[in-house]
N, C-alpha and C positions, 0 to 999 in steps of 0.2 A: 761102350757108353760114349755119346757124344761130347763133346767139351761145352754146350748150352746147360746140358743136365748135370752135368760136375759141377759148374756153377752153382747150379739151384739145389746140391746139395748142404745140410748144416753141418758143422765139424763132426759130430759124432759120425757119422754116414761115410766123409769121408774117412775119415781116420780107421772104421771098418772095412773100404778097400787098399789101405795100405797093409792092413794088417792081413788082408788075404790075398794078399801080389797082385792086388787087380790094377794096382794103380803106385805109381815110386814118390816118395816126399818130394823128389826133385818135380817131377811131371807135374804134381798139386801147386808148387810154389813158382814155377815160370807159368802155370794158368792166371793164379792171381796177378802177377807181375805184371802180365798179357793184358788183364782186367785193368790193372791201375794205369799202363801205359795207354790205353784204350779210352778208358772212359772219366779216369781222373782230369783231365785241362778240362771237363764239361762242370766239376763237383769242386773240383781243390779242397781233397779230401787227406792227400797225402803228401804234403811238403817234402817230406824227409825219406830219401827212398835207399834203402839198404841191399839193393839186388845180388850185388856180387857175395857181402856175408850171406845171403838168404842161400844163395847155391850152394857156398862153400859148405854152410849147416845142414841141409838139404840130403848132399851126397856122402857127406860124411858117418863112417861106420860111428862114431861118437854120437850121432842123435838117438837120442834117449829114446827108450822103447816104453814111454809113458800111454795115457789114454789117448790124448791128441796127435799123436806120434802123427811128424807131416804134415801136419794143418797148418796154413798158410797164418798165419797172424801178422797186428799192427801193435805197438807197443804208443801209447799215449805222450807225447813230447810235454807232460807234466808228470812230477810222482816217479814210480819206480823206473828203470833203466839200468841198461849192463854199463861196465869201466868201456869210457874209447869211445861209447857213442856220442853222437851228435844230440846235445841237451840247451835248447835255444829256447820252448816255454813263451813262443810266441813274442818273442824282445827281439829289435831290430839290433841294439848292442850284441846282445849273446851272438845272433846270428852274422852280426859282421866279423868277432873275432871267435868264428868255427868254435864255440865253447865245447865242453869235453864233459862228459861226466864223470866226475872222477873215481867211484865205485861200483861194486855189481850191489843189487837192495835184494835183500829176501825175495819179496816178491817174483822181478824178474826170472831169478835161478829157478823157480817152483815151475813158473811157466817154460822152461827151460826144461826142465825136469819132467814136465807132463808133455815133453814133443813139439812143443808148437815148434813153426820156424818164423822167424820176424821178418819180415818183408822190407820194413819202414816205420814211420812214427805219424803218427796223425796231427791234423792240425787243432790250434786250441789258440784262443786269446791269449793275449799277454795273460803270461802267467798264473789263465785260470778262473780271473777275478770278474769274470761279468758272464752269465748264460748266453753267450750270442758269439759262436766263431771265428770273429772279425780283428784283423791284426794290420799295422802298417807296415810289419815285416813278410807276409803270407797273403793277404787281401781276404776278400769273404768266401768261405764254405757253404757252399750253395745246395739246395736239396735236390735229391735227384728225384723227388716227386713232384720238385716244379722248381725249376731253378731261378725264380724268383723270389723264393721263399728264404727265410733263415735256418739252418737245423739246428737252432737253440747250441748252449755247451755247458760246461766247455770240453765237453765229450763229444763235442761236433764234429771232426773229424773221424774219431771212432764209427759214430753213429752212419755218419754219410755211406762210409765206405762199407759197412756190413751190410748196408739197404739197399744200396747198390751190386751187390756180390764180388767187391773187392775178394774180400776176406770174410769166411764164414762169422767168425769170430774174432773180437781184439779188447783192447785193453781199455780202461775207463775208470774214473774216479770223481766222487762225490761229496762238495765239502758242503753243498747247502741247494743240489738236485742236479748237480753236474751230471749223472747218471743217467738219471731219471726224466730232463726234460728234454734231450736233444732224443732221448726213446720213444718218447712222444712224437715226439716232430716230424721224425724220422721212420717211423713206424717200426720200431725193433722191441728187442723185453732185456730192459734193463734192469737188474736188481743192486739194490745197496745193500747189502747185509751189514749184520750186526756190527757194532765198531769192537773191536777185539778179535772180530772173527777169523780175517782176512789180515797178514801185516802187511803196514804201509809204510811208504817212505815220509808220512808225515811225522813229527817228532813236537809233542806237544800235550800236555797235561789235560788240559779242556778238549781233547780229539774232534773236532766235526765232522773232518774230511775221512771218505773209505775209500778204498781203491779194488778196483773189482772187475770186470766185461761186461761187453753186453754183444748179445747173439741173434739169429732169426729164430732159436728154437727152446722152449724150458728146460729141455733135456741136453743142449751143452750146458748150459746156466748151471743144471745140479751137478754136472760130469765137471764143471770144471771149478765148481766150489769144493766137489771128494777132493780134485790136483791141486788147492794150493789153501785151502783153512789153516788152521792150527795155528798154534801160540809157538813165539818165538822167549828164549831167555829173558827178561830185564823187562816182558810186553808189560804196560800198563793196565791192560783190559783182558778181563778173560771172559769168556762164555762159555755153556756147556758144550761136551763133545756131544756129535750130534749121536741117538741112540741106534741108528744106522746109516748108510751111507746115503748121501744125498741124493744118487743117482737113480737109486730106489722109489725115490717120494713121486715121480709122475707117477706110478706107477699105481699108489697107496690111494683108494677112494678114502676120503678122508669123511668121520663119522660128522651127522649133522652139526653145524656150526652156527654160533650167535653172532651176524652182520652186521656192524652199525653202518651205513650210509650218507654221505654229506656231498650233496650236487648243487648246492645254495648255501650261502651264507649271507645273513642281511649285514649291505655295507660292499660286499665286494662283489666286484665287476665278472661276471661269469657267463662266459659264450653262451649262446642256445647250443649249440652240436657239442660242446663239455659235458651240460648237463643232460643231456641225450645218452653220452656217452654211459655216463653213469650210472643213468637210470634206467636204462637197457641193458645192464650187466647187473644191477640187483634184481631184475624180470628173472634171468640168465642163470642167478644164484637159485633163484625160489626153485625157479623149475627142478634143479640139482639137487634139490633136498633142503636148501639149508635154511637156516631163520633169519629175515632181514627183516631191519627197522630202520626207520630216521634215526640217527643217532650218532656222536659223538663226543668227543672229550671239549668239556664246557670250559676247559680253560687255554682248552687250543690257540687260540687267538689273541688269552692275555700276556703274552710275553710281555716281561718287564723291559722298557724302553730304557736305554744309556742313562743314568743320570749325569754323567758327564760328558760334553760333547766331544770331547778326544776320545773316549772308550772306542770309537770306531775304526779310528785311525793308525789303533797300536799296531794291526797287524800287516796295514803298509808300511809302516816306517821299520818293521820289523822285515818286510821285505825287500825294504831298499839298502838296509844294512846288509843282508844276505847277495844282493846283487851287487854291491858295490865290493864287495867282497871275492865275487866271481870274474870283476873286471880288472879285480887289484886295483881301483883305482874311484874315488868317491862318483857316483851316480850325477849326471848332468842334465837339464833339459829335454838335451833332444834321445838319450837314451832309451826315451820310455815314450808310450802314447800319452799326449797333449792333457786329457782328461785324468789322467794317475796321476800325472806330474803335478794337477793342479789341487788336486783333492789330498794327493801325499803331502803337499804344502800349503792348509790352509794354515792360518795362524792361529792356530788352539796350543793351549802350556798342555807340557807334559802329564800323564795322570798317575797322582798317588798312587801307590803304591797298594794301600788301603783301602782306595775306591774299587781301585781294579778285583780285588779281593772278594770289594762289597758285592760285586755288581754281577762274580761268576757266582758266590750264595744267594742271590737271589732267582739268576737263572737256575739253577739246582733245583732252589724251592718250585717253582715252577716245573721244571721237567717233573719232579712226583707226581705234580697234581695231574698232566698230563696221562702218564703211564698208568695211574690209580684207574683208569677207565679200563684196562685190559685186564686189570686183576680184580675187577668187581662182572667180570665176564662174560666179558666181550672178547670174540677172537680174532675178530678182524675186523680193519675198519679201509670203507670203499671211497673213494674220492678222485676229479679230476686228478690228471698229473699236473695239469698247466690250467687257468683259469680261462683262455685260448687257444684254439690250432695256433699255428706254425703263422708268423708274423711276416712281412715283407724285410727282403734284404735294406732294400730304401729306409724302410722305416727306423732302423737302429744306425743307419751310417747320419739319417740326417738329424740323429740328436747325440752325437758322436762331441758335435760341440758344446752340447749344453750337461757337461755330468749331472748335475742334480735330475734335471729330468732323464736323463737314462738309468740315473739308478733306482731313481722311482721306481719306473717301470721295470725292472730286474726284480725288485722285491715284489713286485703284483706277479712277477712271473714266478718267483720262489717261494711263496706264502703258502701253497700246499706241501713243501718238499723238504721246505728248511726245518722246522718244527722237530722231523723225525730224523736231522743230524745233531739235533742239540741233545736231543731225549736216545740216538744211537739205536732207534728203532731197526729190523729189517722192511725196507718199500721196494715193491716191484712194482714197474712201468710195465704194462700191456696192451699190444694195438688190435683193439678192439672194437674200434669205430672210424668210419671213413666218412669225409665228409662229401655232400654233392660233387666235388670236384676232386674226389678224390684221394683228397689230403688225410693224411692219417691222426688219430685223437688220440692220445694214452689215457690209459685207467688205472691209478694208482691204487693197490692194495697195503695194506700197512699191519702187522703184525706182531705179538709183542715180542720182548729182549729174547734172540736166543730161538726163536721159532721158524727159520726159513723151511723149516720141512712143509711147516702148514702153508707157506707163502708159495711152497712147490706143487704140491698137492693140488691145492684150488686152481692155479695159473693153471696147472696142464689139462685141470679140466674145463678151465674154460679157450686154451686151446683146440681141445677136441671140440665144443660146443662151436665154436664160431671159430674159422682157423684163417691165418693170416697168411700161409704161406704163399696162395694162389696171385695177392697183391703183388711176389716177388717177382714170379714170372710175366704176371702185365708189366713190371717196370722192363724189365729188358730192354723189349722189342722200342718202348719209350726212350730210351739212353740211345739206341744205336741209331733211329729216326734223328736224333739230337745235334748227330756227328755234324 
């Protein structure tokens, strides 16, 4: 097998020629290496490059004889992480004093424990907080489908590099479509699953954020949700176990299903090739068997707005406590990008105690009403992942100064994705539509609490109906033209 075609294989593929000697975890993980030192300065997809642990993991009789066993992987520089690594989260501070993390998270060990080998860590905004991969520490994450493009985040990094064929597979997390919209952009299949599903290194009552991968193919997705589900002691959240193993569900034609669909919504701003997207894959559904209609949850869109204008705020200053904590030393100016700085410190008084209380019961109320739509049955509900392709890098550096207006536009780009972090739903990102020039569209599926089997199921088959792999192999020969 040639080293163009080990490439273009997806974890599971490889990690079946490790398992029949056709190929050593070592030989896998200096291909990838090969890949990031090669075509990474075109993407700045991998800041943080771990080469020498990836050998030592590699040749070592201690790598776990998991499903993955040998698959090259990238671990996400937000969220979980082993003790010793390099944990900077997109901060110019972290990154000047080589910050350290200071434990191994569940997470990680699982991934550990299904084989992968870590190469490195992806790039990601300052700590997560805006869909757009762009850092004064790192500079911008560029698409390898047009590297004037953004690849959305703050899974950006992740994303680039799987679409790229860094690494078949790597690490990712979702607090409001972090997952889901660089899969879009990027054209890979990103799933969020359920919040309890998966544990995360998030630590928090109200949970938004999940932490998960994303891949080129549904079938690591299910392989590698069997390696690493399940409830840990003390979890908050639990879900059901699933009634078989995940790995299964491509596999499972799944009996005809009730589609709602939502490609328009009056009021918001929605591409023609979004909607295209969309409505090309409820064609896609029918023909499949299944029942599709206009339709969705009628209070999707009512989310209750802050009554008090610091509600937004609690959870930067709760991060600057946290970071100023990491530096031993109180948070300054220049530690942070310009725009957090200024936003972490408007002048709004602190909030009651009892607002804050208000205002997570009334989102509660709300998420019912949302979910009430899947158990009056409906099984799945169809929608863009982004309300646009993939936006220009220009375009987010030059409102870089203006935060109100980049945040705007962050929430027009999370208005499909965030909904189903509050409500903990399972959403998978699918690229399933290209635009005239190429660019890839995601199709978000959405499912209810506890259901990725059906989120498996439908995806694989509409992988088999329209397949995306063939886009991987046109990028190649594009990246190496690039050089």
């Amino acid at each position: 097998m040639t080293a163009t075609m080990l490439d273009q294989l997806d974890g599971t593929a490889q990690a079946e020629l490790v398992r029949r000697g056709d190929v050593s975890p070592l030989e896998l993980a200096e291909r990838a290496m090969s890949r990031i030192e090669r075509f990474d300065p075109l993407v700045n997809a991998v800041p943080i490059r771990l080469f020498e642990e990836a050998r030592l993991a590699a040749a070592s009789a201690d790598l776990a004889h998991g499903p993955f066993r040998g698959v090259p992987f990238l671990l996400k520089d937000v969220g979980t992480a082993f003790a010793g690594q390099p944990c900077y989260m997109g901060n110019r501070a972290l990154h000047a004093v080589d910050y350290r993390s200071p434990r191994d998270h569940t997470l990680a060990l699982r991934f550990r424990s299904a084989g992968l080998v870590v190469v490195g860590k992806s790039a990601v905004p300052e700590f997560g907080v805006i869909p757009y991969t762009q850092s004064s520490a790192f500079g911008s994450t560029r698409n390898p489908f047009d590297r004037a493009l953004s690849v959305g985040g703050s899974s950006g990094g992740s994303c680039a590099a799987v679409a790229a064929g860094m690494v078949p597979v790597a690490h990712a997390s979702d607090g409001g479509g972090s997952i889901r919209i660089p899969a879009a952009w990027c054209g890979v299949v990103g799933l969020k699953p359920s919040r309890g599903r998966v544990p995360s290194s998030a630590i928090s009552i109200t949970r938004s954020d999940v932490e998960f991968v994303v891949a080129r193919s549904v079938r690591d997705v299910a392989g590698l949700l069997d390696a690493v589900h399940g409830n840990e002691p003390g979890d908050l959240y639990l879900v059901p176990e699933p009634a078989r193993p995940f790995a299964a569900e491509p596999a499972v034609r799944p009996v005809r299903l009730r589609i709602g669909v939502l490609s328009t919504v009056e009021g918001m701003r929605m591409h023609r090739e979004c909607v295209a997207a969309t409505e090309s894959t409820a064609r896609l559904l029918e023909t499949l068997g299944h029942g599709v209609e206009i339709a969705w949850p009628s209070a999707l869109f009512e989310l209750p707005a802050p009554a008090n204008p610091g509600l937004p705020l609690v959870g930067l200053r709760y991060l600057f406590r946290d970071l100023a904590r990491m530096l031993g030393r109180p948070v300054q100016r220049d530690d942070v990008e310009p725009g957090l700085w200024s936003v972490a410190n408007l002048p709004v008084p602190p909030v009651p105690a009892e607002e804050y209380i208000e205002h997570g019961e009334r989102v509660q109320e709300w998420v019912a009403r949302v979910v009430n739509w899947w158990a009056r049955g409906f099984d799945l509900l169809v929608t863009p992942t982004v309300c646009e392709p993939a936006v220009t890098i220009q375009r987010i550096t030059a409102l870089a100064a203006d935060p109100p207006a980049l945040g705007a536009l962050a929430m027009e780009h999370c208005a499909l994705t965030l909904p189903f972090n509050l409500t903990g739903q399972p959403a998978i990102s699918l690229p399933l539509h290209w635009t005239p020039e190429g660019h890839p569209v995601g199709v978000q599926l959405v499912a209810a609490m506890g259901r990725e089997d059906l989120l498996l199921q439908v995806s694989s088959q509409l992988e088999a109906a329209c397949p995306w792999r063939d886009r991987y192999q046109q990028l190649d020969p594009v990246l190496v033209a690039a050089q």
